[in-house]
Backbone bond lengths (Angstrom), bond angles and torsions (degrees), N, CA, C in turn:
res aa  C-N    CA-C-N  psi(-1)  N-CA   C-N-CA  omega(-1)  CA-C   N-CA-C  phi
1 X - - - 1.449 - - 1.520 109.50 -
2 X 1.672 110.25 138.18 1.311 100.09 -172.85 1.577 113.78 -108.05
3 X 1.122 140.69 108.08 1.300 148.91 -134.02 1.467 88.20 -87.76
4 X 1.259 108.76 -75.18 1.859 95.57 -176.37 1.080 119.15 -36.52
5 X 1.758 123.82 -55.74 1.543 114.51 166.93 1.481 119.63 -22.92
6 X 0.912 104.69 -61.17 1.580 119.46 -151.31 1.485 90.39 -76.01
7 X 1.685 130.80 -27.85 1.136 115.46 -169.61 1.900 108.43 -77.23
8 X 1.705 98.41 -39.96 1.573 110.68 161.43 1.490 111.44 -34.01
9 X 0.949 119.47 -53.64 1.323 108.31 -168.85 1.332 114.15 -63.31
10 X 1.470 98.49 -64.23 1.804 114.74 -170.77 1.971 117.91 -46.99
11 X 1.395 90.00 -17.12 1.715 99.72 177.72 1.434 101.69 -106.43
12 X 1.687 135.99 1.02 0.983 135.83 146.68 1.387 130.57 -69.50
13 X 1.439 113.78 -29.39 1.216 130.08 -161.50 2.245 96.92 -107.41
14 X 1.244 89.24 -14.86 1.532 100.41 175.18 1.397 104.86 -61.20
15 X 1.274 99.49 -52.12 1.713 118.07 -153.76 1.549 96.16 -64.77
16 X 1.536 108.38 -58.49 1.336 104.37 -175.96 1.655 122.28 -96.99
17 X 1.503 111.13 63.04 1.042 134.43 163.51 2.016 107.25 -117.79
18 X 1.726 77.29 -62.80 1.657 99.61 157.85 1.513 112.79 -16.01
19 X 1.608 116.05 -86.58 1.117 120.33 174.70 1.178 138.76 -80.75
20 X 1.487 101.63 11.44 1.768 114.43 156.04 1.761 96.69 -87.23
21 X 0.790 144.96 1.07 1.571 137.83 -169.68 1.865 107.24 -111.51
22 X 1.435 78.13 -39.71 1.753 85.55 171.30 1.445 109.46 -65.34
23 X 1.555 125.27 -47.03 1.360 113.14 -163.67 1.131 110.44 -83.16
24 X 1.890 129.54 -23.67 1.509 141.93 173.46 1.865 93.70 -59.94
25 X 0.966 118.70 -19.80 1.604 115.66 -179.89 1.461 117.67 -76.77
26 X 1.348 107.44 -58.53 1.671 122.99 -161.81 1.998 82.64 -71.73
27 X 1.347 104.21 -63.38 2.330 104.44 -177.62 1.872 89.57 -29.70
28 X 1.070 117.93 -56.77 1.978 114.99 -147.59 1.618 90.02 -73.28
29 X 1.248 122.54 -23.42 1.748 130.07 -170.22 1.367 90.93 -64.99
30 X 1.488 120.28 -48.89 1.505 119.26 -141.04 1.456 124.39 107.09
31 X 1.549 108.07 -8.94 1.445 111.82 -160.82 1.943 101.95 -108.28
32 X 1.457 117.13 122.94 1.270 91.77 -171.92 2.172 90.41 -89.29
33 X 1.611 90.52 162.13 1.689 97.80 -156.49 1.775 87.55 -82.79
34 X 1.241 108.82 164.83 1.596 135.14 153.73 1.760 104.70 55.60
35 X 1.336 101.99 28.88 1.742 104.92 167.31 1.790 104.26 -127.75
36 X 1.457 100.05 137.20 1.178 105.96 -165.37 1.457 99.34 -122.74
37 X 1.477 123.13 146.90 1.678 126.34 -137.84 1.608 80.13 -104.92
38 X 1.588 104.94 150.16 1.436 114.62 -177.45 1.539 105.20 -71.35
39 X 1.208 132.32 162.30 1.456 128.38 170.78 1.359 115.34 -97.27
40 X 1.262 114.77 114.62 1.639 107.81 -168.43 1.530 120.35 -37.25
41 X 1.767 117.46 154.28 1.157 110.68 -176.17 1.531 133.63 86.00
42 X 1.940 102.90 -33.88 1.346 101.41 166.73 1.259 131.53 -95.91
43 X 1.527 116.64 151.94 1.652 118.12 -158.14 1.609 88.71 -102.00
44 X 1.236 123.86 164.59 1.347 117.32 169.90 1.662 105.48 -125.18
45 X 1.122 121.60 -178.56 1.747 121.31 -146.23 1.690 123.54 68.76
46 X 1.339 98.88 -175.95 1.422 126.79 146.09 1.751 110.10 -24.85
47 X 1.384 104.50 129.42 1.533 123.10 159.77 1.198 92.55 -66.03
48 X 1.731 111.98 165.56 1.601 123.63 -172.45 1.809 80.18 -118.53
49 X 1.070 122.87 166.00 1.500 128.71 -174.90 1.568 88.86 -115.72
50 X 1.196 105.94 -177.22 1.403 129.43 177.85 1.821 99.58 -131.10
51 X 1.374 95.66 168.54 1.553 101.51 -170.64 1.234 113.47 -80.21
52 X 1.554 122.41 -8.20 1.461 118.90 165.99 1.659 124.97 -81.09
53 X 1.759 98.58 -34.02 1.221 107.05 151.74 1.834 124.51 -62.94
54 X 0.768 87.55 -37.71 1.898 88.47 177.43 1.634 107.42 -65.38
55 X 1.526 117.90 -50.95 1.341 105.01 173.67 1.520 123.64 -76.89
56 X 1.466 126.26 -6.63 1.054 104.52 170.16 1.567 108.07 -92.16
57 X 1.353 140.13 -17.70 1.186 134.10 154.97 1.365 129.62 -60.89
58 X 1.706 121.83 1.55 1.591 145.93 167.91 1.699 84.56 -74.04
59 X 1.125 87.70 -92.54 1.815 106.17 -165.19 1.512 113.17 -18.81
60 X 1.642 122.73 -61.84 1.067 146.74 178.19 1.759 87.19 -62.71
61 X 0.818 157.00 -68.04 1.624 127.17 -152.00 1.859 109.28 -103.72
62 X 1.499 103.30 12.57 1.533 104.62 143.01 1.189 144.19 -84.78
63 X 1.862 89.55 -37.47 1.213 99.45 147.31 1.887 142.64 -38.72
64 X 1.353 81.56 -44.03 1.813 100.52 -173.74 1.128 96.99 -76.04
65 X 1.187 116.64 -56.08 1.732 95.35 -178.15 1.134 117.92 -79.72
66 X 1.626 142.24 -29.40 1.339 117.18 156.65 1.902 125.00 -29.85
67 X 1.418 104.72 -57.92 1.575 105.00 158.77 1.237 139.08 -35.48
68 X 1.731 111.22 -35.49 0.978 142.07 159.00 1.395 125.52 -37.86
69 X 1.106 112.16 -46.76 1.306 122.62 -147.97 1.498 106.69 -125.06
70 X 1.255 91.11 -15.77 1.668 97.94 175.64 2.195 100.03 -87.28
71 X 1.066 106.56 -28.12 1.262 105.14 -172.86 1.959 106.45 -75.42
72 X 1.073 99.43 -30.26 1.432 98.81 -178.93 1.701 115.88 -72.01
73 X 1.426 126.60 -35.54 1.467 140.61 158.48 1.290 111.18 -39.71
């Protein structure tokens, strides 16, 4: 019998008792665990551009690939 094994485990199986007790705690609180409340007002993703932003990011990556393409010739 391999005692450390067996001790590996038993402090594996500790842990996640552990944090089955923690989350049976915060559910009986009322509180659900490890979600954090949006802050009003904020959107999440990507910024939306505007059309002045959109055309100057046109220009600039025609540019680049004109460069592009001239370097490969």
């Amino acid at each position: 019998m391999d005692v450390s094994k067996t001790l590996a485990q038993l402090r594996a199986e500790l842990m996640m008792v552990k944090a089955a007790i923690v989350v049976l705690e915060d559910l009986q609180g009322g509180r659900i665990p490890n979600l954090k409340p949006l802050l009003p007002g904020r959107r999440r993703g990507r910024k939306s551009m505007g059309l002045q932003e959109r055309a100057e990011v046109s220009e600039r990556m025609k540019r680049y690939w004109a460069n592009r393409r001239k370097d490969i010739s």
